[in-house]
C-alpha positions in Angstrom: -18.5 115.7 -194.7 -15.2 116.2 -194.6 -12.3 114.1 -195.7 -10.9 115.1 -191.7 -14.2 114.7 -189.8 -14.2 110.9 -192.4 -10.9 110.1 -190.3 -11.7 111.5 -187.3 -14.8 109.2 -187.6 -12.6 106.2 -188.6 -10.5 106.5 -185.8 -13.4 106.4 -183.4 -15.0 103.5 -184.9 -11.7 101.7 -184.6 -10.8 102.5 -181.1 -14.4 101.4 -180.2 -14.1 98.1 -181.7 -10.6 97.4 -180.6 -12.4 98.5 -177.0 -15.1 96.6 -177.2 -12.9 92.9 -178.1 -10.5 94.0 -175.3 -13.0 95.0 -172.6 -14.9 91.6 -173.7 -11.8 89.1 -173.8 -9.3 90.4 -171.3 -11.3 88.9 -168.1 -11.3 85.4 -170.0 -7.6 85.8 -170.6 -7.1 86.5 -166.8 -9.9 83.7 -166.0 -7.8 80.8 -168.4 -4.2 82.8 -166.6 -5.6 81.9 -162.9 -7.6 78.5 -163.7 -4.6 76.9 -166.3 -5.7 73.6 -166.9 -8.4 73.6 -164.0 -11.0 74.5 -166.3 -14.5 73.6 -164.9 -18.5 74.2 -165.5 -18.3 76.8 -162.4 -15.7 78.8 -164.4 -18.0 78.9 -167.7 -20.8 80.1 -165.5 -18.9 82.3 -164.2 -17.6 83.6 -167.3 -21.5 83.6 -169.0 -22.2 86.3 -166.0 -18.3 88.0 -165.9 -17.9 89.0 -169.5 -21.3 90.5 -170.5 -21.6 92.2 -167.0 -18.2 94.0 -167.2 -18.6 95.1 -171.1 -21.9 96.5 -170.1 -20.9 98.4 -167.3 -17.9 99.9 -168.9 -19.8 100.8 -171.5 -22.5 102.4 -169.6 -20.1 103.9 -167.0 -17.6 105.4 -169.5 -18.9 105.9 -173.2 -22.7 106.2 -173.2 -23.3 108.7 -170.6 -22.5 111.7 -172.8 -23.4 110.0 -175.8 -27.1 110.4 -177.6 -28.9 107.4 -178.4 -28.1 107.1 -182.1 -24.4 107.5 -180.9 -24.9 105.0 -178.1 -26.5 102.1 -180.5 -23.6 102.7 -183.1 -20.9 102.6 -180.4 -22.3 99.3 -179.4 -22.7 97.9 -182.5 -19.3 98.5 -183.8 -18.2 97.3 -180.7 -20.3 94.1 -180.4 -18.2 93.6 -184.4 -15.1 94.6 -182.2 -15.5 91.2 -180.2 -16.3 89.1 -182.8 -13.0 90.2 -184.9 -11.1 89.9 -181.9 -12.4 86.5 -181.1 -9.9 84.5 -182.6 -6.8 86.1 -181.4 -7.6 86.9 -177.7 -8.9 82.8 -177.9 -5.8 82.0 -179.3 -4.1 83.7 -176.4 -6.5 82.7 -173.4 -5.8 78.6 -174.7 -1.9 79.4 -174.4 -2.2 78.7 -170.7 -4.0 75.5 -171.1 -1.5 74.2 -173.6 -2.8 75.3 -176.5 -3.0 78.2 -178.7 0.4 79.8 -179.1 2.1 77.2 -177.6 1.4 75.3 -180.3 3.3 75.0 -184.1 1.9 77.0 -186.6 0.0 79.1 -184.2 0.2 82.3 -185.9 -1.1 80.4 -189.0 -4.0 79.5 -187.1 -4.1 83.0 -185.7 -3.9 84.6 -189.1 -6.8 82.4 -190.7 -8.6 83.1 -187.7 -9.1 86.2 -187.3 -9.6 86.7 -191.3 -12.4 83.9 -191.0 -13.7 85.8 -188.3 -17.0 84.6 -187.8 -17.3 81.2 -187.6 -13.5 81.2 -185.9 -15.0 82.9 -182.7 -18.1 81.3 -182.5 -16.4 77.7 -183.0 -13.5 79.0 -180.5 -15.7 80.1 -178.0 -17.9 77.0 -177.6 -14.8 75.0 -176.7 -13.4 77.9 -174.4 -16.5 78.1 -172.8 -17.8 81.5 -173.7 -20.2 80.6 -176.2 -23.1 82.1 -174.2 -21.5 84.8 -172.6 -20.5 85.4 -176.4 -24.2 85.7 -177.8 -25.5 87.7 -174.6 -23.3 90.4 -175.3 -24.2 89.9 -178.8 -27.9 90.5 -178.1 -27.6 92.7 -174.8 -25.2 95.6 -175.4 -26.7 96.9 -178.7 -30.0 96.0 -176.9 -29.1 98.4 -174.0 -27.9 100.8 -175.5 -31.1 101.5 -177.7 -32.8 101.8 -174.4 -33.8 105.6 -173.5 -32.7 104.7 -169.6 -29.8 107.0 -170.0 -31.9 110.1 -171.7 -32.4 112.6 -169.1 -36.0 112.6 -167.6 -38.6 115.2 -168.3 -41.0 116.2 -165.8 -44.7 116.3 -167.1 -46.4 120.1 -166.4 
C-alpha cells in the first residue's frame, strides 16, 4: 500500500469518526438547547429512541449504500469509537445550557481530561445526561447492522 492510499485511508477513518460523534451528539445538544433546565424522564426516553434512530439512518441512507459489507462494518466501527471520543466534549457542551459544562471554571480542564480519558468520561457523562442507553444501543446496534447482508443486492435463485 501506498504511503498516499495510507493517508487517503486516514483521512476517511477520521472524517468517519468525527461523523459518527457529531451525527450521534448533535440531537442531544439541540434536545439540552430546547429543554434547559426542564430536563425530564420523557426527554431521556426520547433521547434512548432519538439518537440511535438518527445515527442509524444516516448511516444507512448516506454511507452504506455503496459500501460492501467489510467496508460497512469498519465504517461503523470507527464510527461507533467516533462517539465515544467525542463523548466528553459534545457532554460538556449539551450541560452548558443546564448550567454546567462550560459555564463552569476550569471547564476546558475538565474538557481536556475528558476527552483524553475517554472511556470512562462518556460513559460516566452520559448516565447523568441521560444518554446512557441510547449510548450502548448505538454501541451494540450500528456495527450490528451494518454486518447485516440487508443492504447486499438480492440474487434470484434459477
Amino acid at each position: 500500500m501506498t504511503m498516499k492510499a495510507k493517508l487517503m485511508r486516514a483521512i476517511k477513518g477520521l472524517a468517519c469518526a468525527l461523523l459518527g460523534g457529531l451525527v450521534f451528539w448533535t440531537p442531544n445538544v439541540v434536545v439540552h438547547w430546547i429543554i434547559a433546565y426542564r430536563f425530564s424522564g420523557f426527554v431521556v426516553i426520547g433521547l434512548t429512541v432519538l439518537l440511535p434512530a438518527t445515527t442509524i439512518l444516516f448511516f444507512r441512507t448516506f454511507l452504506w449504500p455503496s459500501s460492501l459489507q467489510e467496508s460497512r462494518l469498519s465504517q461503523a466501527v470507527i464510527a461507533v469509537l467516533g462517539i465515544w471520543v467525542t463523548g466528553p466534549s459534545m457532554l460538556t457542551f449539551s450541560s452548558s445550557f443546564c448550567g454546567g459544562g462550560l459555564t463552569q471554571p476550569d471547564a476546558w480542564r475538565f474538557f481536556v481530561f475528558g476527552t483524553l480519558l475517554f472511556p470512562l468520561f462518556t460513559l460516566v457523562m452520559s448516565a447523568f445526561d441521560g444518554t446512557f442507553f441510547a449510548l450502548l444501543l448505538t454501541t451494540v446496534l450500528l456495527p450490528v447492522l451494518a454486518n447485516s447482508r440487508s443492504r447486499e443486492p438480492m440474487r434470484r435463485c434459477e
